[in-house]
TIKOLLUM-361340 format. One record per residue: x, z, y of N, C-alpha, C, O in turn; residue in three letters. Coordinates in steps of 0.001 Angstrom, whole numbers, padded with zeros to 6 digits, always signed. Layout:
// TIKOLLUM-361340
XZYXZYXZYXZYala...
This chain:
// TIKOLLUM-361340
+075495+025836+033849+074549+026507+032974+073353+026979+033777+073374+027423+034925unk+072416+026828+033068+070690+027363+033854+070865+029037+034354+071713+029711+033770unk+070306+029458+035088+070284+030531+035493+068660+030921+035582+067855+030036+035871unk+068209+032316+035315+066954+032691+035840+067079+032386+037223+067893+032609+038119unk+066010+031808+037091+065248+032258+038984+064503+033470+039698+064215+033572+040891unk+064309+034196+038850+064041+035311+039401+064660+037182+038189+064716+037185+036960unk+064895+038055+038835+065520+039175+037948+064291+039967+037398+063407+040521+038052unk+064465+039878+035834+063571+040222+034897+063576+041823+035308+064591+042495+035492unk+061812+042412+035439+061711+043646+035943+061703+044682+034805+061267+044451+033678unk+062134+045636+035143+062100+046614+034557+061267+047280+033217+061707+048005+032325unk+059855+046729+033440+058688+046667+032512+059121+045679+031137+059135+045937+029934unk+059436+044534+031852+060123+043471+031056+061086+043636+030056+061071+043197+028906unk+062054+044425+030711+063258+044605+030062+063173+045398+029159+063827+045143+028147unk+062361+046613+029193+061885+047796+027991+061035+047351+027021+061061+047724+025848unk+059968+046226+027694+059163+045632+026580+059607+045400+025161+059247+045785+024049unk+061013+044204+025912+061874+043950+025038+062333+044426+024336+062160+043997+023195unk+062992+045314+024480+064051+046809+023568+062947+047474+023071+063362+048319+022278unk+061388+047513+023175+060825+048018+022241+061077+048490+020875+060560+049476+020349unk+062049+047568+020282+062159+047576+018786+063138+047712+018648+063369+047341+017497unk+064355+048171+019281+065867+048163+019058+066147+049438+018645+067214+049894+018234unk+064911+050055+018821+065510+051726+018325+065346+052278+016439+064534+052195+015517unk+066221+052639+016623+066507+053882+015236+065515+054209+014306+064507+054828+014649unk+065718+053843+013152+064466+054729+012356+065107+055912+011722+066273+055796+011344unk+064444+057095+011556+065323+058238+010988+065233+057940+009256+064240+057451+008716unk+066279+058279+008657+066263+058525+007301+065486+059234+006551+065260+060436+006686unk+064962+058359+005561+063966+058672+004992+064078+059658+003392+064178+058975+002372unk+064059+061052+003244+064411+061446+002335+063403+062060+001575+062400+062587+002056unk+063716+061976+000219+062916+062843-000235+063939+064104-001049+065145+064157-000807unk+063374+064916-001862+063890+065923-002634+063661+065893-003829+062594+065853-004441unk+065405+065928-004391+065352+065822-005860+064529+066959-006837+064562+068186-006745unk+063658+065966-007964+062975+066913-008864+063696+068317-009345+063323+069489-009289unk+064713+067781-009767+065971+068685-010517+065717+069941-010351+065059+070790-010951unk+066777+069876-008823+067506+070587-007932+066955+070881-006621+067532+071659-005860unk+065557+070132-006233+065304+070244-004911+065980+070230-003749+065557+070877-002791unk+067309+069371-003662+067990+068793-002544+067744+068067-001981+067338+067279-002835unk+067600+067461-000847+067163+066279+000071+068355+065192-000733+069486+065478-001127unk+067579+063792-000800+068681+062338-001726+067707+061223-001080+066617+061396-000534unk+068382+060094-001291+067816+059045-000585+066842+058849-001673+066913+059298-002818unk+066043+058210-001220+065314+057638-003030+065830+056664-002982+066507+056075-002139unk+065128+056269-005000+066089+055319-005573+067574+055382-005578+068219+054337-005667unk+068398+057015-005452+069468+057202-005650+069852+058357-005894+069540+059392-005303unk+070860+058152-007181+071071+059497-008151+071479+060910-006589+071863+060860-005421unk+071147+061782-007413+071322+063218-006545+072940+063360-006203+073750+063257-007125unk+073336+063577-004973+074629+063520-004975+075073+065131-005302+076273+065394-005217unk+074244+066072-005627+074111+067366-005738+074501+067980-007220+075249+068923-007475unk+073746+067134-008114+073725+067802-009142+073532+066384-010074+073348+066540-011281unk+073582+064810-009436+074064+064186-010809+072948+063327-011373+073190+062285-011981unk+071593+063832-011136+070527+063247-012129+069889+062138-011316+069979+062076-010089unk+069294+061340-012009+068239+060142-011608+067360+059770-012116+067656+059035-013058unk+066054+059947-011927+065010+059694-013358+065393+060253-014701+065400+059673-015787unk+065759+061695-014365+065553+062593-015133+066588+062452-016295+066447+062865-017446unk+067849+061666-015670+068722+061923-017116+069862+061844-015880+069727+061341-014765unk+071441+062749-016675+072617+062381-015697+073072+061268-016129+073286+060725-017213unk+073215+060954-014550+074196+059429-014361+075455+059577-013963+076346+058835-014377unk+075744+060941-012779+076723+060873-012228+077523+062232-013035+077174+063225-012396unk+078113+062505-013764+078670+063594-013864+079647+064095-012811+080504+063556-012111unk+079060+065678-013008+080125+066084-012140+080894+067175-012271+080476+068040-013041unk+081716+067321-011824+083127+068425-011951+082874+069383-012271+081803+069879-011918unk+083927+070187-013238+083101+071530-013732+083696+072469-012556+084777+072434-011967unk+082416+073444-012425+082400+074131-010960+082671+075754-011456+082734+076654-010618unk
């Protein structure tokens, strides 16, 4: 099998991994209830999604 001919430097190697890192989660806060929810997904808090319940939840 081929081998480099010479060992990729340091500059090189980070160049690379430029893009391998993490994006943080992107949240917003439900109208409702004002809890942090992913968008485009019902409130895991209190149930609602575009303003009607989807998820019911347990009586508390």
């Amino acid at each position: 099998m081929p081998l480099p001919k010479r060992k990729k430097s340091i500059a090189k190697k980070n160049t690379r991994r430029a893009h391998d890192h993490l994006t943080p989660v992107q949240l917003s806060n439900c109208p409702k209830c004002n809890e942090p929810r992913l968008p485009h997904h019902a409130c895991p808090s209190c149930g609602f999604y575009k303003g009607r319940l989807v998820v019911p939840k347990a009586a508390e």
